[in-house]
C-alpha positions as CSV (number, residue, x, y, z in Angstrom):
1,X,-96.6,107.8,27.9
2,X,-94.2,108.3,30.8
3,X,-94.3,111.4,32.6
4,X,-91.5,113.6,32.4
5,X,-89.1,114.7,36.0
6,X,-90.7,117.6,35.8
7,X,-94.6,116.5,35.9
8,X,-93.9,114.1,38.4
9,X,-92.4,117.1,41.0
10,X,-95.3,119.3,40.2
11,X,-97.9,116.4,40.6
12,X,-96.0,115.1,43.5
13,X,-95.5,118.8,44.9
14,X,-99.2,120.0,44.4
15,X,-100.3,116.4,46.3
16,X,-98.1,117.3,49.1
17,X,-98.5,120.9,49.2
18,X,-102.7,119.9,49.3
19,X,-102.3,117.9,52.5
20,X,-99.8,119.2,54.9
21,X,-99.3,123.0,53.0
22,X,-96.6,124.9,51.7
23,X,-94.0,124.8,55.1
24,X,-94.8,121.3,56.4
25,X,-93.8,120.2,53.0
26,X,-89.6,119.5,52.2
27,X,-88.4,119.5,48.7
28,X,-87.0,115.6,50.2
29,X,-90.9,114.6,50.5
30,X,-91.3,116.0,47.0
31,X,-88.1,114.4,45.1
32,X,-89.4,110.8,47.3
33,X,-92.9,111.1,46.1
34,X,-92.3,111.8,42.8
35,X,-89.3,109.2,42.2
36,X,-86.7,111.6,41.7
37,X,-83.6,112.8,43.8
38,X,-83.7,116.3,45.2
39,X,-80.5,117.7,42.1
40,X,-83.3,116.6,40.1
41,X,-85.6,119.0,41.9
42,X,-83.2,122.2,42.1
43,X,-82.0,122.2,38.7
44,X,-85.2,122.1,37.3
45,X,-86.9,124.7,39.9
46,X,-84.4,126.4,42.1
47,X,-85.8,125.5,45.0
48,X,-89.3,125.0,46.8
49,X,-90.5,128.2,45.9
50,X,-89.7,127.6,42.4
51,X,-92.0,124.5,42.6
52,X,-94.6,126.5,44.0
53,X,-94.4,128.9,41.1
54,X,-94.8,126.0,38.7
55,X,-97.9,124.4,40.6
56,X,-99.9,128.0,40.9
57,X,-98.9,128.6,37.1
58,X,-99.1,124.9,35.3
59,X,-101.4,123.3,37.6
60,X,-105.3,123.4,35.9
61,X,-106.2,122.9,39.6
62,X,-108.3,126.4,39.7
63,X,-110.0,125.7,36.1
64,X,-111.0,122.2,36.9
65,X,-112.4,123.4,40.3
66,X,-114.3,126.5,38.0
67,X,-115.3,124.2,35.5
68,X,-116.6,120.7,37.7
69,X,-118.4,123.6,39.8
70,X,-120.2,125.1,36.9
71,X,-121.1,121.7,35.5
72,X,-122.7,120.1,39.1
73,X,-124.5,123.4,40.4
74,X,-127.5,123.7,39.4
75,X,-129.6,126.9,39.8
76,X,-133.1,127.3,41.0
77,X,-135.7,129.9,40.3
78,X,-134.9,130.8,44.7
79,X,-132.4,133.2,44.2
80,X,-131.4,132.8,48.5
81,X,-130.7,128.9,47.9
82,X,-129.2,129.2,44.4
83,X,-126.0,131.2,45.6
84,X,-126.4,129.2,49.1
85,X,-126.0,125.9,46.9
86,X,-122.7,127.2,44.9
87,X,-121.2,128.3,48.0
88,X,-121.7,125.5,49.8
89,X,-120.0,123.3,46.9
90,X,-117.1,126.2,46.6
91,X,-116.6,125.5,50.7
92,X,-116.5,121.8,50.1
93,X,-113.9,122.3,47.8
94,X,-111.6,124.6,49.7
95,X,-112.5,121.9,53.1
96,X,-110.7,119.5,51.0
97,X,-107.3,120.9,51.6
98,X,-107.6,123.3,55.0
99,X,-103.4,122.8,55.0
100,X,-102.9,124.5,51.6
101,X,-105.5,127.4,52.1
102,X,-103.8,128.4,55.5
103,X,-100.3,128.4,53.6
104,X,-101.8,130.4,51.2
105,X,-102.9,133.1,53.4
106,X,-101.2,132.5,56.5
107,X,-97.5,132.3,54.7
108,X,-97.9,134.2,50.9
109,X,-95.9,137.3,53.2
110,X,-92.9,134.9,52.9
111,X,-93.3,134.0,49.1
112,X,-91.3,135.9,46.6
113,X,-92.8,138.6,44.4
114,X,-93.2,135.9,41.3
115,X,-95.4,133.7,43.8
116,X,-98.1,136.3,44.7
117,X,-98.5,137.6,41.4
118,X,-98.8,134.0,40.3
119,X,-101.6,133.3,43.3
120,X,-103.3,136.5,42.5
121,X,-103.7,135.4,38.9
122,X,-105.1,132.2,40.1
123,X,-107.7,133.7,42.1
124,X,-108.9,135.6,39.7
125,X,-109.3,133.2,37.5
126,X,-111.1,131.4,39.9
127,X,-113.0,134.7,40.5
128,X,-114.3,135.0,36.9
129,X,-116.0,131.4,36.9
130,X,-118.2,132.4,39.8
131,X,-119.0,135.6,38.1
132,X,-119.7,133.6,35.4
133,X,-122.1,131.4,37.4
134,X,-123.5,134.4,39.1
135,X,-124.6,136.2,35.6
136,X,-126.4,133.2,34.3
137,X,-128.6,132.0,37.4
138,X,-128.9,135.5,39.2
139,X,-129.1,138.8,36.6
140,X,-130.8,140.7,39.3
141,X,-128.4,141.4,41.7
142,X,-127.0,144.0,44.5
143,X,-123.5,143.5,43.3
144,X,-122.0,143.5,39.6
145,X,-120.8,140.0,39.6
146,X,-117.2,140.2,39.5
147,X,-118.0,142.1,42.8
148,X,-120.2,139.3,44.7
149,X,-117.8,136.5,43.5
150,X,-114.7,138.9,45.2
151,X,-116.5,139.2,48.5
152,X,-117.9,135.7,48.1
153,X,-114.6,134.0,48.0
154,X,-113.2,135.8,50.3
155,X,-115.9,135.5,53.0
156,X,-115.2,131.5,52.1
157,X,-111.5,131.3,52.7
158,X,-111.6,133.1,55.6
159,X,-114.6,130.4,57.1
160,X,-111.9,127.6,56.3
161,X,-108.8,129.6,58.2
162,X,-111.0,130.2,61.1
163,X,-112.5,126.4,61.6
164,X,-109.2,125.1,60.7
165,X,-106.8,126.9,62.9
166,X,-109.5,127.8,66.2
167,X,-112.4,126.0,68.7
168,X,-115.1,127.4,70.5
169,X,-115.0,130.7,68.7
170,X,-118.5,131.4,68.4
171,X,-118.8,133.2,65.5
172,X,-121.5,130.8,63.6
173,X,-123.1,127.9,65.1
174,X,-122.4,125.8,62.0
175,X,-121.7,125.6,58.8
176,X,-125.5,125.6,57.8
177,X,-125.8,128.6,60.0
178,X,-123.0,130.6,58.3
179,X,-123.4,129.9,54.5
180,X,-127.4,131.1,55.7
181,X,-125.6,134.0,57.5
182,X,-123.2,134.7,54.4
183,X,-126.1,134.2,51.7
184,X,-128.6,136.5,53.2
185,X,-125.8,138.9,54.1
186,X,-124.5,139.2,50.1
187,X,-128.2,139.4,48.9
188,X,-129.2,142.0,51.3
189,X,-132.1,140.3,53.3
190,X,-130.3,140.4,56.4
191,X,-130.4,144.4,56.2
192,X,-133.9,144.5,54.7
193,X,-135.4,142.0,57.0
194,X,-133.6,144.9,60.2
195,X,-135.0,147.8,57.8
196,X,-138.4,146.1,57.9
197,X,-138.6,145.7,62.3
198,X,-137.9,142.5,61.4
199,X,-136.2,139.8,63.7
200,X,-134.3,137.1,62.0
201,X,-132.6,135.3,64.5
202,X,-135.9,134.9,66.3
203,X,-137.8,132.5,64.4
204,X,-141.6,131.7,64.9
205,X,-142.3,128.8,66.9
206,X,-143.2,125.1,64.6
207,X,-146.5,123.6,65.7
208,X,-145.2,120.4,65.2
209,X,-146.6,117.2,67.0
210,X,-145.5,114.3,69.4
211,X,-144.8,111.0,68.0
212,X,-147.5,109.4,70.3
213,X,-150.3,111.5,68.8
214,X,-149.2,111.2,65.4
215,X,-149.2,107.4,65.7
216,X,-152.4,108.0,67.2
217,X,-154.0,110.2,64.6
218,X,-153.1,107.9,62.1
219,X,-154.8,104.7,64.2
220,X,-157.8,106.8,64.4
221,X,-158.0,107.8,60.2
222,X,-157.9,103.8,60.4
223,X,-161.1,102.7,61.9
224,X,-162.7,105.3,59.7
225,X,-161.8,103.4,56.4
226,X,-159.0,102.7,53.8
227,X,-159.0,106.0,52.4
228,X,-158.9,108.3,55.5
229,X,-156.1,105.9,56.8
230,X,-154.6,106.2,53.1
231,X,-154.7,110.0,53.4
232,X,-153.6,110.7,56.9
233,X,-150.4,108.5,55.9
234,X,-150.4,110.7,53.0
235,X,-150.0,113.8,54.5
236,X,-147.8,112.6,57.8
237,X,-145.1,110.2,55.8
238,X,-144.7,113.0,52.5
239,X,-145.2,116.4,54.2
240,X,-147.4,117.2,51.6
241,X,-150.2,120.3,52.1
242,X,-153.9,120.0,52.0
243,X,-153.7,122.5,48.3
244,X,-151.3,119.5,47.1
245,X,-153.1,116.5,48.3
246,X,-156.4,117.3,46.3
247,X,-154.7,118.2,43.1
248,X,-153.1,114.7,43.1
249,X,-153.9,112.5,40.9
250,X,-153.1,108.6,39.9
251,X,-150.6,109.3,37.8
252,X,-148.5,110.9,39.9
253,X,-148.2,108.6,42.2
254,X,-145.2,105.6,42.2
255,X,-144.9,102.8,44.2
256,X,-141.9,100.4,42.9
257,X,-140.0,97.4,44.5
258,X,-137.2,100.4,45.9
259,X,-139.4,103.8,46.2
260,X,-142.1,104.9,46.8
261,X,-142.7,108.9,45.5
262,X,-145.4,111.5,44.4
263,X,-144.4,113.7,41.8
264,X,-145.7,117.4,43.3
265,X,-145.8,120.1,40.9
266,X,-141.7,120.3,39.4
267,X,-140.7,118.1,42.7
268,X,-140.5,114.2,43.5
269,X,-141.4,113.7,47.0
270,X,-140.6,110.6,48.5
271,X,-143.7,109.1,51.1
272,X,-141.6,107.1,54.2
273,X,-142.3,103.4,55.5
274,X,-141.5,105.0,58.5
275,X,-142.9,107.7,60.9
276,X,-141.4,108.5,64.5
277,X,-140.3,105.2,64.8
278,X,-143.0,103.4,63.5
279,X,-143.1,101.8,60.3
280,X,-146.4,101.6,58.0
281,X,-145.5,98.8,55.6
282,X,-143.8,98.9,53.0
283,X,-142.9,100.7,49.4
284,X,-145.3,98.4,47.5
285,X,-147.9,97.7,50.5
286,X,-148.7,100.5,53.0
287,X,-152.0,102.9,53.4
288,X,-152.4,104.3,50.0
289,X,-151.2,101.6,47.7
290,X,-153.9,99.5,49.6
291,X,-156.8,101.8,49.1
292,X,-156.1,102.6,45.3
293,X,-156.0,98.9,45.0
294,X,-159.0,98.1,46.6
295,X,-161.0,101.3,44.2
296,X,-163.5,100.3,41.6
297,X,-164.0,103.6,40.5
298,X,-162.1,105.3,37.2
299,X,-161.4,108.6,38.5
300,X,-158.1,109.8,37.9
301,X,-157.9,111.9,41.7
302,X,-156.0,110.5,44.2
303,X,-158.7,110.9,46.7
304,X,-162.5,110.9,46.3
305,X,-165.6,112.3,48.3
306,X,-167.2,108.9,48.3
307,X,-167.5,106.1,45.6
308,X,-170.8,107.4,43.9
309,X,-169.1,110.5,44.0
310,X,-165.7,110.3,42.6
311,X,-164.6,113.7,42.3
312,X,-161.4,115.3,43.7
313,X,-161.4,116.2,47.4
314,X,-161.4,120.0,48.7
315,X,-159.4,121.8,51.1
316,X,-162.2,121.8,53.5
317,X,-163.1,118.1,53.0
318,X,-159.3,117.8,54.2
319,X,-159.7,120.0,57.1
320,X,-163.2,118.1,58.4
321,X,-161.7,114.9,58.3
322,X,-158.2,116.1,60.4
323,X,-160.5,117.5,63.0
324,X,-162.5,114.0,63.4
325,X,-159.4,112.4,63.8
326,X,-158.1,114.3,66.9
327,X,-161.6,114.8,67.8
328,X,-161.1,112.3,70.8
329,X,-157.2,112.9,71.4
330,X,-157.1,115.6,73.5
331,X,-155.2,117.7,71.0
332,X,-155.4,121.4,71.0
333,X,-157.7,123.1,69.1
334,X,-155.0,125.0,66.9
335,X,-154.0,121.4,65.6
336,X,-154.7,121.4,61.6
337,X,-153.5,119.6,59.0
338,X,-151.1,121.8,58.7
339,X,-149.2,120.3,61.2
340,X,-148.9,117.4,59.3
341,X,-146.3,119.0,56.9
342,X,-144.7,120.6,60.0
343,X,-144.0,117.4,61.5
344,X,-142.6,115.9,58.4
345,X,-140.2,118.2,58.2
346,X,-139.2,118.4,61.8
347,X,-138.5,114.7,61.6
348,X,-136.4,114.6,58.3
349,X,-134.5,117.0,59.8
350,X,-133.9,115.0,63.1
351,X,-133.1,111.9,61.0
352,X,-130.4,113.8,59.6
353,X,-131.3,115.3,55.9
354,X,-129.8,118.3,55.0
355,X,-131.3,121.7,54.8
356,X,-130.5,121.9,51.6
357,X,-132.3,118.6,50.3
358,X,-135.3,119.2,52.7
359,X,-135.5,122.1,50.4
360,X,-136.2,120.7,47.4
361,X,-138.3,117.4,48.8
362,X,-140.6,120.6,51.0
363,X,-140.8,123.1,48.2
364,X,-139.5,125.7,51.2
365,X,-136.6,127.9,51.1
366,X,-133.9,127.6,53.3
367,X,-134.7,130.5,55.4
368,X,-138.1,129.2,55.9
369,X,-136.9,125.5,56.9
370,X,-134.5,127.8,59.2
371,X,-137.7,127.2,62.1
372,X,-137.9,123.8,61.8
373,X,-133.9,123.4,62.0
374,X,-134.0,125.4,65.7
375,X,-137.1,123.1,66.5
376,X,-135.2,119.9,65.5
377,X,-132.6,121.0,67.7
378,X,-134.9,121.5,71.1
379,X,-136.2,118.0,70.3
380,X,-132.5,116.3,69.7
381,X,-131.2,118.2,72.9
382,X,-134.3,116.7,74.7
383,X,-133.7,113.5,73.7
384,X,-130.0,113.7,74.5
385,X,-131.0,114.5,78.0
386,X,-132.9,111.6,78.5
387,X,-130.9,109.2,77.3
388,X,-128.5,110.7,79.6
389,X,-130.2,110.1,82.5
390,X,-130.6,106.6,81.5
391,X,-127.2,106.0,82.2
């Protein structure tokens, strides 16, 4: 069914108005966009204003934004990266059209009365499916949630009317750093971490370690045999803890054509092909695959004290074998296995994941990942500098 004069100028208008704004947009682009001359235009709204009217009132922009929102977020028993995760998907929303938020707010002085009712009315309906969101996936909160969604959206326009109209302001270091900011600021743990002597913006130090000695830990779990090279892959190409390794069994592990993954407790984690450069075969020959092939034994545990012994490993068994591996590396004598998972999850974040999806492949909230973000940074900014003065 054709659409009517009308729908075509509001479609055409809201198009326009979405990628240039309110002033930067004539009611000439409109009528050309939408196949109409501009007499069509005024007799049917009066003039630009009258459009706008029409697109804040007709337009199921807000709903559709409320509704796709409610059906792609998904929350998470961490209340911190819960609201972190809707806001960031609310930000990349309103990032779509930076031209139409600053009209909004920069020129809504200039609209007429019938406008700003008609924008208020749209905000608030926006408003009310974040409350909505809010009440189902965090009932214990500081804020009622009609409350938290208020400051919440307008802490977010007011990100995308800073970045969009300023440089070098130096109000956040990025956008990871101020949804953190904003998150922890609406849920109170930036006051209660002050109230506690705590200090935030100072995070403790990651024992991670240098490429060269991981490559060299793992050639060293290699002369021992198939299973100490199968589990110091393990635990430097997944990230995973000593606690998780031993409760591991067979069938949680996958190795397919295209992935190769552990399923951890309520969490996939994926084990790389490569580490720092290096790459350890392949998804369906590397380490592990190699030593559960090469196992005559029927134990379902991943790892085994020794063949006439097939029972799960312990902690400590972990611990004994990390320390005869770095026994003749020069290594300090902090280094654990420990710093197996800290490693991991320097270099995912170096090779570009996300905070938020290191979260769920690490099982640690953002605010915890926050030390290995500042630590993935030092060794970026290093690396930078010598490929610098290579040149």
């Amino acid at each position: 069914m054709a659409k009517s004069s009308r729908e075509s100028l509001i479609q055409a208008a809201l198009q326009l108005f979405l990628a240039q704004g309110v002033s930067q947009t004539t009611t000439r682009q409109i009528a050309d966009l939408a196949g109409v001359n501009e007499v069509t235009l005024f007799r049917n709204f009066g003039n630009k204003y009258g459009l706008l009217q029409a697109v804040l009132t007709a337009a199921p922009t807000f709903r559709n934004l409320g509704e796709g929102l409610m059906e792609q977020t998904i929350a998470t028993s961490d209340r911190h990266q819960t609201l972190k995760t809707y806001a960031g998907e609310c930000l990349a929303a309103l990032e779509q059209a930076p031209a139409f938020v600053r009209s909004l707010i920069g020129e809504a002085g200039q609209f007429p009365d019938d406008n700003r009712q008609a924008l208020g009315q749209r905000i608030q309906e926006a408003s009310q499916y974040v409350a909505q969101y809010l009440e189902h996936t965090m009932p214990n909160r500081h804020f009622a949630a009609g409350q938290l969604s208020g400051y919440l959206g307008a802490l977010l326009v007011g990100y995308v009317v800073i970045e969009s109209t300023s440089d070098g302001h130096g109000l956040w270091a990025n956008r990871e750093n101020f949804l953190d900011g904003l998150v922890g600021l609406l849920l109170g743990e930036t006051f209660a971490n002050q109230a506690n002597g705590a200090t935030p913006l100072t995070p403790t130090p990651v024992q991670d370690l240098p490429a060269p000695w991981v490559h060299q830990i793992l050639a060293q779990a290699k002369a021992v045999n198939a299973q100490d090279y199968a589990l110091a892959y393990l635990l430097l190409a997944a990230g995973l803890e000593p606690a998780e390794v031993v409760a591991l069994t067979r069938s949680q592990h996958l190795s397919a054509k295209t992935q190769h993954t552990l399923q951890v407790g309520d969490r996939q984690v994926p084990i790389n092909q490569w580490i720092w450069g290096k790459r350890y075969g392949s998804y369906t020959s590397n380490p592990l695959t190699k030593w559960l092939k090469s196992r005559k034994d029927e134990s379902p545990w991943l790892f085994i004290k020794t063949d006439e012994e097939p029972v799960a490993f312990s902690v400590e068994d972990i611990v004994e074998k990390w320390a005869a591996w770095v026994h003749d590396l020069s290594l300090p004598s902090l280094s654990q296995p420990e710093q197996a998972k800290s490693t991991w999850c320097v270099e995912m974040l170096t090779r570009g994941m996300t905070v938020e999806n290191l979260s769920l492949l690490s099982g640690l909230s953002p605010a915890q990942l926050q030390p290995y973000v500042q630590r993935a940074r030092e060794k970026a900014a290093l690396e930078q500098a010598r490929e610098l003065d290579q040149k």
